[in-house]
N, C-alpha and C positions, 0 to 999 in steps of 0.2 A: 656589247651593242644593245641598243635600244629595241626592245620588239614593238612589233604595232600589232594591234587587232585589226580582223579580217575587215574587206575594204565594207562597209554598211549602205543599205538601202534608204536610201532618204525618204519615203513613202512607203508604210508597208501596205501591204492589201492582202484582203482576207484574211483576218485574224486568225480565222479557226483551220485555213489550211497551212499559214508558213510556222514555219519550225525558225524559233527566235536561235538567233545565233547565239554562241555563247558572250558572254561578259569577260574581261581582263580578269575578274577576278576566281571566273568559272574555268580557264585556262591553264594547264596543266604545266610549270614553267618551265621552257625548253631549256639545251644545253646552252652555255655562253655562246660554240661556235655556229649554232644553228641559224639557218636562213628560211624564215617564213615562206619567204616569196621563192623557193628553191624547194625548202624541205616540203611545207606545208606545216600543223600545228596541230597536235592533241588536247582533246578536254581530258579534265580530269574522270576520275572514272565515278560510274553512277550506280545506284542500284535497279534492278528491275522486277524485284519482290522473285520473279524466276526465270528461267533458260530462256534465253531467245533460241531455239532448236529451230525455231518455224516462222517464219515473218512475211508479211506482204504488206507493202506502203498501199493503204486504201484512197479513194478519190479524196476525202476527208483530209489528208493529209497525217491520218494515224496511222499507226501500226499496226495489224493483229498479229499475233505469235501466240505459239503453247510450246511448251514443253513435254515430257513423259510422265510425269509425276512433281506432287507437290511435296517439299521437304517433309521426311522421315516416311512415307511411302515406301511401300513394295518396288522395283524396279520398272514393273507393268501393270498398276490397277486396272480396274473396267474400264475408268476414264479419266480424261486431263483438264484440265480447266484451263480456256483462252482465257488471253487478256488483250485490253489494247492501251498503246502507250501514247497519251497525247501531250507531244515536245511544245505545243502552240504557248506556254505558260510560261519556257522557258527551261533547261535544263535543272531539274533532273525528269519534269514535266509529269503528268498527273496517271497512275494507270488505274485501271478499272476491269472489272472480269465483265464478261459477255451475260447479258441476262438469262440465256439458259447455256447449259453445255451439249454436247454429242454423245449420245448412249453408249459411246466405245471408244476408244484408245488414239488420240488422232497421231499418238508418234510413229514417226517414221513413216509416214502419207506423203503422198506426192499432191500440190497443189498449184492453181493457178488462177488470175482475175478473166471474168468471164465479161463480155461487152460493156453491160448495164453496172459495171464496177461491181458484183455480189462476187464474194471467192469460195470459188468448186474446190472437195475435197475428197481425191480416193484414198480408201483403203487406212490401212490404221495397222496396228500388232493387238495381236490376241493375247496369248498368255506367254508368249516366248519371244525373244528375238528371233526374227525370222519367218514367223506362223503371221501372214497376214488375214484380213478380214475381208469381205468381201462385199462392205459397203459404203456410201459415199454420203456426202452431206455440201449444201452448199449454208454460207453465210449473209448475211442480210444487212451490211453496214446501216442500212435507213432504218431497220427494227433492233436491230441488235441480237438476233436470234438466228440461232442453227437449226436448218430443215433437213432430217434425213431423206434421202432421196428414194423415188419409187424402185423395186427389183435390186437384186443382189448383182455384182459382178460377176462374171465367169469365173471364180474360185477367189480365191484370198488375195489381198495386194499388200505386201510390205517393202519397201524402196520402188515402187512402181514413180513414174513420170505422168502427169497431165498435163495437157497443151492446148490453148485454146486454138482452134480451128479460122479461115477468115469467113465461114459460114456461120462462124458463134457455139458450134459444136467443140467438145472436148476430147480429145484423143485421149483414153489413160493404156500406158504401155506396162507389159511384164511385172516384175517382183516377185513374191514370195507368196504359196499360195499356204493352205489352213493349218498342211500339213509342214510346213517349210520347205518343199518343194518346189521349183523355180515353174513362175507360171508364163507361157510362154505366147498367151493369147493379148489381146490389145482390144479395147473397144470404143463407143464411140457416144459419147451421154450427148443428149439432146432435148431440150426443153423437157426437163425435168426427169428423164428418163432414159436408160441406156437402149440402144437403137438395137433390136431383139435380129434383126438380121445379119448384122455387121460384126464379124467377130475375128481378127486377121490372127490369122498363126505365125510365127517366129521361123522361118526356114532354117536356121541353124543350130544345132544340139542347145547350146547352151546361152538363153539370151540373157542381158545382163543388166544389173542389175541398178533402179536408177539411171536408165539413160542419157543420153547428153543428146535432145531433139532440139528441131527449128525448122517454124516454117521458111521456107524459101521463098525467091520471087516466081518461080513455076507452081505454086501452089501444093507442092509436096512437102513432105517433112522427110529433114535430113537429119538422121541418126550419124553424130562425129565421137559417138566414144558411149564407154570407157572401150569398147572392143578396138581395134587398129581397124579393121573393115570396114569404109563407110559407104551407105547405102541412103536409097531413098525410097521410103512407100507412097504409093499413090492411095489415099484414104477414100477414093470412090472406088477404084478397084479391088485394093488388098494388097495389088502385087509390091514386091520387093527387086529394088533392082540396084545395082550395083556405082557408084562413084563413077567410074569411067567404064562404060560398056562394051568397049573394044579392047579391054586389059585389065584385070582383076589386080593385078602386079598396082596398078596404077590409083584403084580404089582405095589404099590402104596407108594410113596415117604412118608417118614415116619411124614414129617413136614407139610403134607397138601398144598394148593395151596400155592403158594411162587409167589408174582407177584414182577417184577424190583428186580429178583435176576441171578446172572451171572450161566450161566451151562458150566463146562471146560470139555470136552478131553483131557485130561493132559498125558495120555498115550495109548498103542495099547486096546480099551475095556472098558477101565476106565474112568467116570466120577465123578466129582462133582459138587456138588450144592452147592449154596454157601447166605445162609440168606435171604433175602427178605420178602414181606409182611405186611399187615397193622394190628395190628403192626409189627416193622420190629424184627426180630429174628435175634442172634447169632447166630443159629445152622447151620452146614453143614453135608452135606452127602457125599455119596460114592457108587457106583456102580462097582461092577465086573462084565462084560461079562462074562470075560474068569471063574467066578465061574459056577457050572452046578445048583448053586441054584437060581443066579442071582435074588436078591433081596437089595435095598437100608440098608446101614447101616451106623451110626453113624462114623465120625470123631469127631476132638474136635472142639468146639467152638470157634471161636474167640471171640477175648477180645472186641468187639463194638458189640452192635447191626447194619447193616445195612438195606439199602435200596436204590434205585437208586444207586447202586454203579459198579463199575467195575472189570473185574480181567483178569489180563494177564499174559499169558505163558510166562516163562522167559526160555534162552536157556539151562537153568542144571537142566531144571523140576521141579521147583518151581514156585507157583501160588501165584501173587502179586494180594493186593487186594487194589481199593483206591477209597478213597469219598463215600458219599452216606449221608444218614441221620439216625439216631437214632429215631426220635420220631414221632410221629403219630396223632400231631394235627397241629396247625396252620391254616394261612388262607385258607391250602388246606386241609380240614379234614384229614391228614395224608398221602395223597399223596406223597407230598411233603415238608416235614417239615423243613421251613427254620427259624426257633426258633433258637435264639442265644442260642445256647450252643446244638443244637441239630445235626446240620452238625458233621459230623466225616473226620477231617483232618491227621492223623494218618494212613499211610499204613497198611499192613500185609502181612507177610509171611508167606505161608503155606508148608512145608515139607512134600511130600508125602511117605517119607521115615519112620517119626513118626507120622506124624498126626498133629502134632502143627504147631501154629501158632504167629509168632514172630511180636511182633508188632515194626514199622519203624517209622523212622522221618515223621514232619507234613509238610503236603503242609500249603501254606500259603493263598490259596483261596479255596470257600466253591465249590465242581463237584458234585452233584446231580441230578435233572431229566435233562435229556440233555447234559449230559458231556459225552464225551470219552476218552479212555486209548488206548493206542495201544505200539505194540513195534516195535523201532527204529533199523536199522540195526550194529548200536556202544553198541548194548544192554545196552540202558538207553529207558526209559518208558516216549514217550508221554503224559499228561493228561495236559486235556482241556473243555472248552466248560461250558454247565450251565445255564439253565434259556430260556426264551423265550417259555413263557405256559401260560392261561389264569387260574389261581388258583381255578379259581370256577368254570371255565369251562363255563363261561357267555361271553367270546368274549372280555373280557378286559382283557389286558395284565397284565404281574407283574410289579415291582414294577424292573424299569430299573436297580437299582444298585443288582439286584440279577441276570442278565445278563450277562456272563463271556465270551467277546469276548479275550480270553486271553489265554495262558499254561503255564505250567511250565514243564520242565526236571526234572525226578527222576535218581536217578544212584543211581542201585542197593549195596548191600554193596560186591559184588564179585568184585568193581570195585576199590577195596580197599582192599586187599587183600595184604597179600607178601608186596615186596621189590622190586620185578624188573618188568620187562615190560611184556607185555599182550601177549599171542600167535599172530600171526601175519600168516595169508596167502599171501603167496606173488603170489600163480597161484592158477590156478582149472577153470574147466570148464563152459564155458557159460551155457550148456545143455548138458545133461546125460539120457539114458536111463535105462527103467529097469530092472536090472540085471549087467547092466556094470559095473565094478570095474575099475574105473578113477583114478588118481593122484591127491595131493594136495600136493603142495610143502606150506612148513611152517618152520618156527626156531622152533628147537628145538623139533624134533619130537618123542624125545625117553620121554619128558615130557607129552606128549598129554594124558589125560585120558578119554577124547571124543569128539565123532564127532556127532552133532545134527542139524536136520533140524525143522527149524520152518516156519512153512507154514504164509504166508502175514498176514496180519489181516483185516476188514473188520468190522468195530462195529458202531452199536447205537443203543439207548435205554435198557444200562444196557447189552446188549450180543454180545458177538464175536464169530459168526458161523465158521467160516473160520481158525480162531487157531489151531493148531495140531504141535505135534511134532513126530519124528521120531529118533531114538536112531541106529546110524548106525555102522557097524562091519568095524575096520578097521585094518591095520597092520603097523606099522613104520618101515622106510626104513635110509637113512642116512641123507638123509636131505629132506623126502618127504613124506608124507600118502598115503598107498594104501587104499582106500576105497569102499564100496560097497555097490551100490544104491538099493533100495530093490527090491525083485523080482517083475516078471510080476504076478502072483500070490496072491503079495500083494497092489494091484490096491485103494480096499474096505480102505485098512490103511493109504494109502499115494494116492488121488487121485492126476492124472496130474494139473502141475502148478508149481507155482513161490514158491520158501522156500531160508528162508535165513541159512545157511547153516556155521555154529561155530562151530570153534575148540576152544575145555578148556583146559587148564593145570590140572594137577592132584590136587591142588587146588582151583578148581571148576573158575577159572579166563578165560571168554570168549575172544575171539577175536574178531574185528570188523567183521563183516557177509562176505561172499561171495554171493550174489544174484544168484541164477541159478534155472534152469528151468528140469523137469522131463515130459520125453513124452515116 
């Protein structure tokens, strides 16, 4: 059969934020039986000079990521060197290191985009895996420079979580304190500094590590993993309180602890979990808030077992899922099982509309512990990264050719759709407030059957805190979208910050993003 490339934007706008789709001949050739428009389609693979370990899509439309070390380094030097990757040029696209670096170690940091689009970073590893640091730096896309931030944290953070707040404040939870020591305090950075009163303790022996948070629509953050117990802290108070509070039975994720499995916000309330664990499971779940019995329930399974894998919001509410591994021995007892035939190179799709889940074309490199996924504003799917971990956890590295200083380009199969060209924004606004109903001019507005915001991304190790979508009311005009940003009210749903912001045609075919900013 004849392949086509992905359906094309007749108008591009803003150069310097869309990520140029690939070319036919930048296109990785599928098999004869393969369906574009079913499977979806890989680029060929690229280089990225080092690990994507650490990634967040900036308002700019680039990248920033670091790794642990630059090749033939120590496993942990004092420090790592960001870079950031700008696709705007076209694949393999231009990267550059950050005009200064961070005084310490950013691997293994929990980070996340703060309102004004700058990304906050805590904690880092000190000389061990395990022994985190106990300080934080934010980034400055407009300077290009990293600022340490004032006061130490309450002890070392290594796999710690941060979250941005809908106050603008940042929640950083647990990790690994100087000593490797599970630190089991949480606090709360605010305009430049961590807030000296606010310091919530961990009510349970053992909290874990890299959690799996989200703000909710009540203004809490909901802890869904890696622990089976899900709970919710009130961040004015401290307190912790349980999933269903008239049955503890009822709190608790039906698959048991799930470690290196992705937790999505996929909608207002709504999450799922999605596999993990030694060994790794099929199974995913599903959470209602908005039910009043709010308790985890079964979706269907996907067709792999994973583990260390990824999953990202796509802009028509679909959860792609990619890499990870199947199996649960090799040289890392199951951590990380890099047993041929045990990586899972085959996407998936999950429809939250039925539950199932469609399985997609294969990448052609092995993303497991250390890889990232993120989404591009041309709505094609980053994934990268891979490897750079001591398997036994003895201070000796792995085994180099399991190192994927590399990506590839996924494009989804909406990108293949139809017969003519892709919705196209030709205007809309830098920045919107909330409640305002703004304009979008676009071709073809009597075809539009939505307007969705996806909030930045922000991921590593298996989760992307900072995903969200928004499903916004709009009306069509003659050659323009009246739309309307969601109320001041709903703060909790859409905190302030950076979303990239797609119009689809009534079959489900997105347009390249508009980048804009809610305050």
């Amino acid at each position: 059969m004849t392949l086509r490339a992905p359906r094309r934007t007749a108008v591009a706008i803003r150069p310097v934020i869309v990520v140029v789709l690939q070319t036919l001949a930048a296109i990785a050739p599928a098999p004869a039986s393969a369906q574009p428009s079913v499977q979806g389609q890989w680029s060929a693979k690229f280089d990225t000079q080092n690990l994507m370990m650490h990634a967040t899509l900036l308002p700019s439309g680039k990248v920033l990521f670091w790794s642990r070390r630059e090749v033939g380094e120590v496993l942990n030097p004092p420090n790592c060197t960001p870079r950031i990757w700008d696709p705007s040029p076209g694949l393999p696209g231009v990267i550059t290191e950050t005009l200064n670096k961070p005084t310490y170690n950013l691997f293994c940091s929990g980070h996340t985009l703060l309102s004004d689009g700058r990304v906050f970073v805590a904690g880092g590893v000190s000389k061990r895996d395990g022994e985190g640091v106990p300080l934080a730096s934010v980034y400055d896309p407009a300077t290009n420079m990293w600022t340490q931030q004032q006061g130490d944290m309450s002890g070392g953070r290594w796999y710690p979580t941060a979250v941005m707040l809908p106050d603008g404040g940042v929640l950083v939870s647990f990790g690994g304190d100087e000593n490797g020591n599970p630190n089991n305090t949480q606090q709360i950075w605010r305009d430049g500094h961590f807030v000296p009163t606010v310091n919530f303790v961990f009510p349970m022996d053992v909290p874990p590590y890299y959690p799996r948070m989200h703000v909710v629509p009540d203004g809490r953050v909901l802890m869904t993993g890696p622990l089976a117990l899900t709970q919710f802290l009130d961040t004015t108070s401290g307190q912790w309180t349980f999933l269903n509070d008239s049955d503890i039975n009822l709190s608790s994720r039906l698959n048991n602890f799930r470690d290196y499995a992705p937790s999505v916000l996929y909608d207002v309330g709504k999450i799922l979990f999605i596999g993990g664990g030694n060994a790794p499971t099929k199974e995913a779940e599903i959470l209602d808030l908005n039910d009043p019995m709010r308790r985890w329930k079964r979706t269907d399974d996907m067709n792999f077992a994973r583990r260390q894998h990824n999953a990202t919001l796509l802009p028509d509410g679909t959860v792609l899922v990619m890499g990870g591994t199947q199996g649960n021995g090799g040289e890392s007892n199951g951590f990380n099982d890099l047993t041929p035939g045990q990586p899972i190179h085959a996407a998936e799709l999950w429809n939250p509309k039925t539950g199932h889940w469609t399985t997609l074309a294969e990448a052609s490199v092995d993303r497991c512990y250390h890889s990232t996924a993120l989404l591009l504003p041309d709505a094609t799917v980053l994934s990268a990264g891979g490897g750079e971990y001591s398997p036994r956890n003895d201070g000796q590295q792995n085994d180099p050719n399991d190192s994927h200083r590399d990506a590839q380009i996924y494009s989804p199969p909406y990108l293949f759709k139809g017969t003519g060209e892709r919705p196209v924004i030709t205007s809309a606004p830098d920045n919107v407030t909330y409640g305002q109903t703004f304009t979008v001019a676009t071709s073809h507005p009597n075809e539009v059957g939505q307007v969705n915001w996806v909030r930045l991304s922000s991921v590593t190790h298996s989760f992307n805190d900072n995903q969200r979508i928004i499903f916004l009311k709009f009306t069509a005009a003659t050659a323009s979208l009246s739309v309307t940003a969601p109320a001041p009210t709903d703060i909790n749903v859409c905190p302030p910050g950076h979303y990239m912001m797609f119009v689809l045609d009534t079959a489900g075919v997105p347009s390249v993003a508009k980048i804009l900013r809610i305050h």
